[in-house]
N, C-alpha and C positions, 0 to 999 in steps of 0.2 A: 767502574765505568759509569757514563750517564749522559744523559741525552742532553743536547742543548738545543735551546728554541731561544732565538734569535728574534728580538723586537725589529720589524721592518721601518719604524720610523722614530724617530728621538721622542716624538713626544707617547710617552710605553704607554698611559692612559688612553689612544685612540690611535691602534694600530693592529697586524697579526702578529701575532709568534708562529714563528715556522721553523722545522729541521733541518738538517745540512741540503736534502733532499727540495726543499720551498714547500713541502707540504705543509696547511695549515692545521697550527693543534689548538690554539686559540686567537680568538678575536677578543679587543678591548674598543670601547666606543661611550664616551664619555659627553655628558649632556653639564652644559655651564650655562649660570645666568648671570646678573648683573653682581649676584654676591662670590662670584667665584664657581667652583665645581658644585654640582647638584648629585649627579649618580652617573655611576661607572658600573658597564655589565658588560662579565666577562662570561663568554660563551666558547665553551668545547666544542672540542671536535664530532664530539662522542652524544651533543644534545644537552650535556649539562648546563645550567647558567648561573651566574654570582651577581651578587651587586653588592655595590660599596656604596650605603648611604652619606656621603662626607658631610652634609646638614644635619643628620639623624644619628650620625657616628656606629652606624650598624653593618655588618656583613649578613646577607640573606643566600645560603645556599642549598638548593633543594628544598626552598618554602621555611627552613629553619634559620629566624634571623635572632640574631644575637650584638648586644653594644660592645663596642671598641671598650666598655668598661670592663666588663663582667670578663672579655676575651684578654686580653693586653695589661702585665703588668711588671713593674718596675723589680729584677730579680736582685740586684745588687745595689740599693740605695737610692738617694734623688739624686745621684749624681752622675750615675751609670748610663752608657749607651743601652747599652744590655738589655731587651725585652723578651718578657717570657708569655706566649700569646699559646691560648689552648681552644682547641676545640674536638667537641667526641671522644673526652677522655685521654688526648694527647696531647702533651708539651711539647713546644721547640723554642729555644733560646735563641733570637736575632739579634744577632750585631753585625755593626759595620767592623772593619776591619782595612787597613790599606789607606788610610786615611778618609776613610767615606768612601773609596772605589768600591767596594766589594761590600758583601751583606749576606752571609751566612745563616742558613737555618738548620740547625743542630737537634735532630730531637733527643729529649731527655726520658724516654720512656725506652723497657727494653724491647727485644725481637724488632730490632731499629734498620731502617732501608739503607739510611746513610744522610749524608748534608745535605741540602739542597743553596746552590751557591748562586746569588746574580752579582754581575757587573754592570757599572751603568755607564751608559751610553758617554762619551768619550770625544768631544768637539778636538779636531786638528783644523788648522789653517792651510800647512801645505802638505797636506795627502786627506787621503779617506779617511774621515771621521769612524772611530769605531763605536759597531754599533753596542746596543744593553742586549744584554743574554742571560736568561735563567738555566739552570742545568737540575734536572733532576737527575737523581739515582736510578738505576733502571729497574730498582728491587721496585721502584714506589711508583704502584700500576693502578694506585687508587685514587680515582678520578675528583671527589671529595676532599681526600689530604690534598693533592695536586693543587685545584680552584685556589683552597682555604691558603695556603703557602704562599700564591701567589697575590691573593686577595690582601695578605698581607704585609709581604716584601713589598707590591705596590703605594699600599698604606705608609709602611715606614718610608720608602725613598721619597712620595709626595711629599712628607712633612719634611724629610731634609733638603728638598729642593727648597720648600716655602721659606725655610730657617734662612738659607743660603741668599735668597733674593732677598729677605726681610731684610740681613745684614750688609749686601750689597748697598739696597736702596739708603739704608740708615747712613752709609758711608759716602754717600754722593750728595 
């Protein structure tokens, strides 16, 4: 089983996540200037906070910042969706899946909680739009993995939303 938290608005960078119940387990709020996104701080429920330098290419959680280089790397060639992003000693392998709907995070280490799965948000024209939703494992009660997971599912689907509009704009 596993909890799902529920982005309350399409755009997941500045919105809550909440449970079936509408409590909130995080907030995202997101600062943009003239070159695009600046920093994203994602705050628990619990008092922890993240940030996603997107100028600086860093994740800072609990004062421990670290580069999208040193974290994030290509596990199956240049060719591969495939990212293997570690931190504190643990691997998880993200990819999309589903044709880009879906974005699993697998970790590759043992005594393992389980997947951590988002879908993303889901434009309909005639009915309700569905919305993005992360779901953790319920084994995975650690507040740190949690952020980190999410700090970086965020990461990866910003840059396939960016690819996506990149390719749009090229084609219009």
């Amino acid at each position: 089983m596993s909890v799902a938290l529920t982005f309350t608005d399409k755009k997941i960078i500045d919105t809550a996540l909440v449970d079936p119940t509408g409590a909130v387990h995080y907030t995202t709020s997101t600062i943009s200037g003239l070159m695009g996104r600046k920093m994203t701080t994602i705050s628990a429920a619990s008092g922890l906070v993240g940030f996603i330098n997107w100028r600086e290419k860093v994740f800072v959680i609990k004062g421990v910042r670290q580069s999208w280089e040193d974290l994030k790397h290509r596990s199956n060639g240049i060719f591969s969706g495939e990212r293997e992003w570690h931190w504190a000693g643990r691997s998880y392998k993200l990819k999309f899946h589903n044709a880009h709907k879906e974005l699993l995070a697998t970790p590759t280490f043992s005594g393992v909680a389980g997947t951590v799965r988002f879908t993303a948000y889901k434009p309909h024209l005639l009915h309700e739009s569905q919305r993005a939703v992360i779901y953790f494992p319920y084994e995975m009660q650690d507040e740190i993995e949690r952020t980190f997971l999410l700090m970086a599912i965020l990461q990866m689907e910003m840059h396939q939303q960016d690819q996506e509009n990149a390719a749009a704009s090229a084609g219009s």
